[in-house]
C-alpha positions as CSV (number, residue, x, y, z in Angstrom):
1,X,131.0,116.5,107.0
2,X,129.7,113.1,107.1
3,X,129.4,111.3,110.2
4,X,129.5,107.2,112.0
5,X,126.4,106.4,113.1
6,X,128.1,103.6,115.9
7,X,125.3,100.2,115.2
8,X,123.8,98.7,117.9
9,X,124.9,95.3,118.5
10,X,121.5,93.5,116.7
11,X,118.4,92.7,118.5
12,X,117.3,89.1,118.4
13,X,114.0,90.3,118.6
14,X,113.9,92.5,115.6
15,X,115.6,89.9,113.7
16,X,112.6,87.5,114.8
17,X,110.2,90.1,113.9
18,X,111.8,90.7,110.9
19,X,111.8,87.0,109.8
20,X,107.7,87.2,110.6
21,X,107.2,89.9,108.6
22,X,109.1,88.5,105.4
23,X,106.6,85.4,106.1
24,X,103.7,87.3,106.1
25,X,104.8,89.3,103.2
26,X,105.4,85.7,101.2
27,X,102.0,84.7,102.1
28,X,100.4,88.0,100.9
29,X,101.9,87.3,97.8
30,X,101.6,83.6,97.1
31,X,105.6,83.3,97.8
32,X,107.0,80.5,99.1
33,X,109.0,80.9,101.9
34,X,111.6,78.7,101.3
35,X,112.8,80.7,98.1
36,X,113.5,83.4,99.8
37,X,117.0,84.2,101.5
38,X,118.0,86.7,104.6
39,X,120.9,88.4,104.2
40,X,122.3,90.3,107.2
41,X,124.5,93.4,105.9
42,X,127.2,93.5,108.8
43,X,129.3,96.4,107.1
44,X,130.9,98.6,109.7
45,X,129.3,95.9,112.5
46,X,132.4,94.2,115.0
47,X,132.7,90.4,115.4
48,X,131.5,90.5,118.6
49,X,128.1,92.3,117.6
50,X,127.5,89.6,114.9
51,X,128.6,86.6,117.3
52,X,124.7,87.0,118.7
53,X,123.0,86.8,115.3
54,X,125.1,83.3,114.7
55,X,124.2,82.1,117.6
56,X,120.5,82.5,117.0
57,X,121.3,80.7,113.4
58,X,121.5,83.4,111.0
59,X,123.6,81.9,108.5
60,X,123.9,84.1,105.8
61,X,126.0,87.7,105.9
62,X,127.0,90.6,103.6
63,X,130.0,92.7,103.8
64,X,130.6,96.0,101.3
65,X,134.3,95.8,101.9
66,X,136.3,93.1,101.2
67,X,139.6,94.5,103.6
68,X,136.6,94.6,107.0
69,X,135.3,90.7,105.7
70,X,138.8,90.0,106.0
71,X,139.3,91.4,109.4
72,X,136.0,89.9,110.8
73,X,135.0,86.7,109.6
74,X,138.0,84.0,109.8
75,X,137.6,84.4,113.5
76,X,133.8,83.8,113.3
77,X,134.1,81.1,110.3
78,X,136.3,79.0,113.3
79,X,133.4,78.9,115.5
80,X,130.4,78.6,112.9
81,X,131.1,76.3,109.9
82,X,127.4,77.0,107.8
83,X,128.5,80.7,107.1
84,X,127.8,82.1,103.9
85,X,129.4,85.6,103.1
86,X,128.2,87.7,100.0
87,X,130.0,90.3,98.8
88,X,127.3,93.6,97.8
89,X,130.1,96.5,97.9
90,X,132.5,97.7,94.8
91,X,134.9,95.1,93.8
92,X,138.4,96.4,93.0
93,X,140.6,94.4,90.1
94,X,143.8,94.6,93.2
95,X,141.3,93.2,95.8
96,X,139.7,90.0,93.7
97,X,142.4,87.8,95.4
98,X,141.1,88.3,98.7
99,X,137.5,88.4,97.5
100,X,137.8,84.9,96.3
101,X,139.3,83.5,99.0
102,X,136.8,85.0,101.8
103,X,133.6,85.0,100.3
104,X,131.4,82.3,99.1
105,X,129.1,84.8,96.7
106,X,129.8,87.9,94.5
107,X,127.1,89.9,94.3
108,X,128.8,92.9,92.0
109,X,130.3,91.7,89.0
110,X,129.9,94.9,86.6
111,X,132.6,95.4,84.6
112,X,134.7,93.3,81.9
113,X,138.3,94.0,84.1
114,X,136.3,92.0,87.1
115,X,135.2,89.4,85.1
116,X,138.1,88.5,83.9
117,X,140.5,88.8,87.5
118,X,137.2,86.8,89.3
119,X,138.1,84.3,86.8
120,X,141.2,84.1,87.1
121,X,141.5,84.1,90.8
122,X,139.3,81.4,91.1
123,X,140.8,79.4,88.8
124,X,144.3,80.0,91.0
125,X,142.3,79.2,93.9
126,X,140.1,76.1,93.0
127,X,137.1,77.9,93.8
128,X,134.0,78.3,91.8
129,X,132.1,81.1,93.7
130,X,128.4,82.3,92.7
131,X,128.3,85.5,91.2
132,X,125.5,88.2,90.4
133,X,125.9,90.8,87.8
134,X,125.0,94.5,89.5
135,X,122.7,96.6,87.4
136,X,122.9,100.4,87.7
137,X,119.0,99.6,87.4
138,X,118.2,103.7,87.7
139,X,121.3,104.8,85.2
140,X,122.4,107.3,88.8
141,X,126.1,108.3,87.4
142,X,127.2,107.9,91.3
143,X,126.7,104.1,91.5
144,X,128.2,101.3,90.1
145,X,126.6,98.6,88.0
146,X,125.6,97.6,83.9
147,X,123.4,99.7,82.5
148,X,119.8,97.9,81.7
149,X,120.4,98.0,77.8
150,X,123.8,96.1,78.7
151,X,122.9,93.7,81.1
152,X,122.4,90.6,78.1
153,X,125.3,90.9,76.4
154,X,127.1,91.3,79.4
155,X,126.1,88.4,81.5
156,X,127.1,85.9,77.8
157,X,130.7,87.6,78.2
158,X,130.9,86.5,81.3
159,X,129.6,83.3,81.3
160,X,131.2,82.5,77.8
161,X,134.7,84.4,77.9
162,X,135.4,83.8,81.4
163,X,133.1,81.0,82.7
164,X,131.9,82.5,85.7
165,X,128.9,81.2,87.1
166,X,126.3,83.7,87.2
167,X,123.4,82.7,89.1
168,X,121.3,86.1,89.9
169,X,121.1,90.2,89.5
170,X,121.1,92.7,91.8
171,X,120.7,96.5,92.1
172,X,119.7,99.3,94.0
173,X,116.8,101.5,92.9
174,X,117.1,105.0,93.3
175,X,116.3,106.1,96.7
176,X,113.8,108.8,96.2
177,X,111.8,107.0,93.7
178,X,109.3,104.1,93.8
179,X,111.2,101.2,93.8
180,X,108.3,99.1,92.1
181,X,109.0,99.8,88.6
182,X,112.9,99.0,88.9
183,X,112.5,95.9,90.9
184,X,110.0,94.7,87.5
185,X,112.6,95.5,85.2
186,X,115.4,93.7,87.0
187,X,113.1,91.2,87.2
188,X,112.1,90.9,83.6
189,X,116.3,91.0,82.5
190,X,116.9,88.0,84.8
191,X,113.7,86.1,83.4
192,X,115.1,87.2,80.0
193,X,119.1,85.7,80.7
194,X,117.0,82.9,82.4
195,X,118.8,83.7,85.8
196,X,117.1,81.9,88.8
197,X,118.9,84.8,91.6
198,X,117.2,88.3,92.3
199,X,119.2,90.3,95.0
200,X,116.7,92.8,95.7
201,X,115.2,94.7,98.6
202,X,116.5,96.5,101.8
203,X,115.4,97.4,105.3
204,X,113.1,100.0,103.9
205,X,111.9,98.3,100.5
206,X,112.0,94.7,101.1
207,X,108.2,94.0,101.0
208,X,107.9,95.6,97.8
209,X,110.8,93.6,96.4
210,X,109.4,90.6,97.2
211,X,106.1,91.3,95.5
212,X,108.3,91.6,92.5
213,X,110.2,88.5,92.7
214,X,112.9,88.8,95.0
215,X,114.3,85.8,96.7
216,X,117.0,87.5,98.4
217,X,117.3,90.4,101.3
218,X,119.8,92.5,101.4
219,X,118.9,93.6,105.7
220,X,121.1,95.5,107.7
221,X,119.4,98.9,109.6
222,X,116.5,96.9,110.7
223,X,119.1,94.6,112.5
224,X,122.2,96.4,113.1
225,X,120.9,100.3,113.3
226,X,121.6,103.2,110.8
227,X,125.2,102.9,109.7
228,X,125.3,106.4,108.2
229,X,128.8,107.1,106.8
């Protein structure tokens, strides 16, 4: 049986410590700084436990589930007007609705049926959101995401068909391999589709995505705790 791992309401330190080491890294690698962006994955994390993070000026947030965003962050966006929320879990076709209206960026566009009710939805809305396509960058049947082969075609349908503004890719490389190789060839499709967006990198890989290109974090144990569900 599975089990909650309760987080930790986040350390200011260890986010302080974690913005030094993504410095360091960038130097190491002839990065600039600027280009690169923090995201702190809240998933599963209360408003309250977040409220300290904001107040130290982390701006940017993720969320997996678009029902918990939902329940969280309308409070929070009352109090702190800068927020940016990205959206890294599934996306369901019945859920786009509220997906459009709470988040600022999609980060998993990766299917046709979502392309089409993002577009549609923000079109209803008046909103023109950022999205990422999500590339099942390791072909694992469990996950979600394009395949490599599919990724090109894919991102003209969207952006032709449906006119969604794809900026970036993301993915997730299979966890008991060396994530090097994966992050180069997500980084070679989105210099091929001339994307300018590379959502790649986590608590435990996020160094080595940056020596490949990344310029965006996806961080949450080293902030929050293991969330294991």
């Amino acid at each position: 049986m599975s089990t909650h791992t309760i987080p930790h309401p986040p350390s200011i330190e260890a986010w302080k410590n974690l913005q030094k080491d993504i410095a360091e890294t960038c130097k190491d690698y002839n990065r600039p700084l600027e280009e690169v962006q923090l995201l702190a994955v809240s998933k599963t994390v209360s408003a309250d436990d977040i409220f300290p993070l904001l107040q130290a000026g982390q701006t940017r947030f993720a969320e997996n589930r678009v029902q918990e965003a939902m329940r969280k962050w309308p409070r929070l966006r009352q109090q702190f007007e800068n927020i940016e929320l990205h959206l890294i879990g599934p996306l369901q076709s019945n859920k786009t609705a509220e997906a459009v209206k709470i988040f600022d960026v999609i980060q998993t566009v990766d299917r046709e049926k979502i392309a089409k009710s993002l577009a549609e939805e923000m079109q209803k809305q008046k909103r023109i959101l950022p999205c990422y396509v999500q590339v099942n960058i390791g072909l694992e049947p469990q996950k979600s995401g394009v395949a490599p082969q599919e990724v090109l075609p894919f991102i003209t349908q969207c952006k032709n068909r449906y006119g969604l503004n794809i900026i970036g890719l993301m993915a997730i490389p299979p966890v008991e391999d060396n994530p090097g190789p994966y992050f180069a060839l997500l980084a070679k499709l989105a210099k091929k589709a001339g994307l300018p967006k590379l959502s790649m990198g986590m608590s435990n890989d996020f160094k080595t995505a940056l020596q490949f290109g990344s310029n965006v974090l996806r961080i949450g144990s080293a902030l929050f705790g293991n969330r294991a569900l």
